[in-house]
C-alpha positions as CSV (number, residue, x, y, z in Angstrom):
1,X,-55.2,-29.6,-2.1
2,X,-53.2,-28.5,-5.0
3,X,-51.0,-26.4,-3.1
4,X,-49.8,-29.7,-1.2
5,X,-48.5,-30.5,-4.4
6,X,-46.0,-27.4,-4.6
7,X,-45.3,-26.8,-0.8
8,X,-44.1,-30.7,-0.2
9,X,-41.5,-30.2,-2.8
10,X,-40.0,-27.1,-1.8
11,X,-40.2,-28.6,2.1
12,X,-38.0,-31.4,1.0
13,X,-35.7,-29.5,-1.5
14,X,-35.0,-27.0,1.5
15,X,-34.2,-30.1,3.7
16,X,-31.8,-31.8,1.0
17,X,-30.5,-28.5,0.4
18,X,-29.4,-27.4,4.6
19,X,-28.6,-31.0,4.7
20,X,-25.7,-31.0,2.0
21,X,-24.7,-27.3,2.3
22,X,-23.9,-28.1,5.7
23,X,-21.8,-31.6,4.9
24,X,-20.2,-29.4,2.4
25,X,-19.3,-25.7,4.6
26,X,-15.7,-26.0,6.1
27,X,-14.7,-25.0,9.0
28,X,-12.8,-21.4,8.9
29,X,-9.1,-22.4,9.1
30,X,-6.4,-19.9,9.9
31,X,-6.2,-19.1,6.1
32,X,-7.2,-15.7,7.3
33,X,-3.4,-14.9,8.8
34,X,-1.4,-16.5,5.9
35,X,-3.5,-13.9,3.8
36,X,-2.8,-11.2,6.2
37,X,0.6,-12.2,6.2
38,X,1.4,-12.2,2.6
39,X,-0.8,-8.9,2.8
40,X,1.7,-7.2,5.2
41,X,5.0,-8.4,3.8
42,X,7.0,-6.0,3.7
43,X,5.0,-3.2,4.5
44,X,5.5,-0.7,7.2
45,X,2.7,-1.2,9.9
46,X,1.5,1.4,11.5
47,X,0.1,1.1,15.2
48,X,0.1,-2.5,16.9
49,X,1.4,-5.1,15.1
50,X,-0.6,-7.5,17.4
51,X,-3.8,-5.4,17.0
52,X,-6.9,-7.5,15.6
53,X,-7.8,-4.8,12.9
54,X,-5.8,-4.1,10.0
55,X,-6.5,-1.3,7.4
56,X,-5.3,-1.2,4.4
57,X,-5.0,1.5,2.2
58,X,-4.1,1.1,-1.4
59,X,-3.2,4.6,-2.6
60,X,-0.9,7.1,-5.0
61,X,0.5,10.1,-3.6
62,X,-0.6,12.0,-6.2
63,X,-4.2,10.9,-6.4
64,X,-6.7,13.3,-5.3
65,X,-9.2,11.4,-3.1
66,X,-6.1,9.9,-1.3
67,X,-5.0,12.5,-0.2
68,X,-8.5,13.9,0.7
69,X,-8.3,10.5,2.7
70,X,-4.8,11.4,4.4
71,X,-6.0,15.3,5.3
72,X,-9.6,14.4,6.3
73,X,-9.9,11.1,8.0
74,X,-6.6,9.0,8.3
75,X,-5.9,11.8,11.7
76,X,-9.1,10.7,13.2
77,X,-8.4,7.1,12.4
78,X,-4.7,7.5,14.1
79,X,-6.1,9.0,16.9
80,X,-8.8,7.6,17.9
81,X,-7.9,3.5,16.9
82,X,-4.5,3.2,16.0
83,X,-2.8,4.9,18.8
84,X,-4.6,3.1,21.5
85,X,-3.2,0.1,19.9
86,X,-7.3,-1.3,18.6
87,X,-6.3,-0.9,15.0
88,X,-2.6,-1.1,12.9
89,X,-2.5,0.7,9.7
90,X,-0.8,-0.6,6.2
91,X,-0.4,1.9,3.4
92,X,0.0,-0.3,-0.2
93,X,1.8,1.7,-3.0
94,X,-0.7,1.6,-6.0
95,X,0.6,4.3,-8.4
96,X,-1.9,4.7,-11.0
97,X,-0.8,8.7,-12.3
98,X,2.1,7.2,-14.3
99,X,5.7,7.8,-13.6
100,X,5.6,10.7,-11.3
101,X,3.5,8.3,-9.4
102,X,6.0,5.1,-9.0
103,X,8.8,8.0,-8.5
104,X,7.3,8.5,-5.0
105,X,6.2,5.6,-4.0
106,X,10.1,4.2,-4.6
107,X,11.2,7.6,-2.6
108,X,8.9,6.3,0.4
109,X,10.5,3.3,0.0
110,X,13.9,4.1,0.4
111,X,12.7,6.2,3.7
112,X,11.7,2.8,4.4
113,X,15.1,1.7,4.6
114,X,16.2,4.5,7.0
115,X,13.2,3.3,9.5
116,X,11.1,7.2,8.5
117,X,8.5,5.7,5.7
118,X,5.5,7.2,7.9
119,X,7.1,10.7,8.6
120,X,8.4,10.6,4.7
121,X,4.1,9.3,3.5
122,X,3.1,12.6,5.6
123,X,5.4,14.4,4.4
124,X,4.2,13.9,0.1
125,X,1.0,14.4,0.9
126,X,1.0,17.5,3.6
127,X,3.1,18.5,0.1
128,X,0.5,17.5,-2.2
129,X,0.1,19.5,-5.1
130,X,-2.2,17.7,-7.6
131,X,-2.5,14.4,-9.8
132,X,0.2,15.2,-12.5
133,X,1.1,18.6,-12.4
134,X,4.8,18.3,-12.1
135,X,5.3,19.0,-8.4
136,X,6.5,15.3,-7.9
137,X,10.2,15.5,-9.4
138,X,13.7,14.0,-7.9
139,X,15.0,17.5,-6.3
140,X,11.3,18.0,-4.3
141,X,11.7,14.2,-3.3
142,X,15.0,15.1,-2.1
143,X,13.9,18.5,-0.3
144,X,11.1,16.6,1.5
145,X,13.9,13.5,2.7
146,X,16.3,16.5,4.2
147,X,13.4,17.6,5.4
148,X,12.0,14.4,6.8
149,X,15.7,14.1,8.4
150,X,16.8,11.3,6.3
151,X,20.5,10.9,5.2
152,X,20.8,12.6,2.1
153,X,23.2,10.3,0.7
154,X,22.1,7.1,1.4
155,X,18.1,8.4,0.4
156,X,19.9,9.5,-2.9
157,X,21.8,6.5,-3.3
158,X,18.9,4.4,-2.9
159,X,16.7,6.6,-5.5
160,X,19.4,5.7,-8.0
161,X,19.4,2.0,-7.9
162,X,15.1,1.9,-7.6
C-alpha cells in the first residue's frame, strides 16, 4: 500500500512533465541553413555545393594529426562521398603552431583568389614537414604557388598586403 504513495507521484510528475516539455519544444526552423551559411562564408567548398552533407574541417597545415587526416582519410572521403556529389567538403583555417601557421593559411588564401585554394591545401600538406620546424617560410610558399601554377606576381602581391 505504501508504494501507492511513491508511484502516484512520479505517474503524475511524468504527466505534467511530457505535458509542458511538449507546449514548450519548438518546431525546428531553418536556423540550420543560416548557421551553415555563416559556416561557409567565404570558404572554398569542395564537392556539391547543393549536397545535404557538409564536413568541416578545422585544421593547421602544420599540425600533425591534420595532416595524418589529409594523407590517410580525406582521399577516401573525396572518393568515395564527395565526388559523387553525396557530401561537399569545407576546410576552416585554425592555425594554432604560431606564425608559421597563419603564414600558410593567408598563402592558401591568396590561391583562393586565383580560383587553386584546393590544389594549393594539397600541395602544403603533400609538403608537410612537421609542426614548427621551419619548413613553412615565404620562398617554400612561393615554390609551392609556381608549382601549384599560380601567377607568381599576383600570389606574391597578395602575400604582401595579408
Amino acid at each position: 500500500m505504501k508504494i501507492y504513495f511513491l508511484v502516484i507521484p512520479i505517474i503524475i510528475g511524468i504527466a505534467f512533465g511530457a505535458v509542458f516539455t511538449t507546449n514548450l519544444v519548438e518546431t525546428p526552423t531553418n536556423s540550420m541553413s543560416l548557421n551553415k551559411e555563416n559556416l561557409l562564408d567565404g570558404s572554398t567548398i569542395l564537392g556539391n555545393p547543393n549536397a545535404k552533407i557538409t564536413v568541416v574541417e578545422f585544421g593547421d597545415y602544420q599540425c600533425t594529426f591534420c595532416y595524418k587526416f589529409h594523407k590517410d582519410v580525406m582521399k577516401n572521403i573525396n572518393e568515395k562521398y564527395i565526388k559523387p556529389g553525396d557530401v561537399n567538403f569545407v576546410y576552416k583555417d585554425f592555425p594554432l603552431n604560431g606564425k608559421a601557421s597563419i603564414l600558410a593559411s593567408e598563402a592558401s588564401y591568396c590561391a583562393q583568389q586565383q580560383n587553386r585554394f584546393w590544389i594549393y591545401h594539397d600541395m602544403l600538406y603533400d609538403n608537410w614537414g612537421g609542426e614548427n620546424t621551419g619548413w613553412i617560410t615565404q620562398e617554400a610558399l612561393s615554390t609551392f604557388a609556381k608549382e601549384s601554377e599560380l601567377n607568381l606576381e599576383k600570389f606574391n602581391s597578395c602575400m604582401k598586403n595579408s
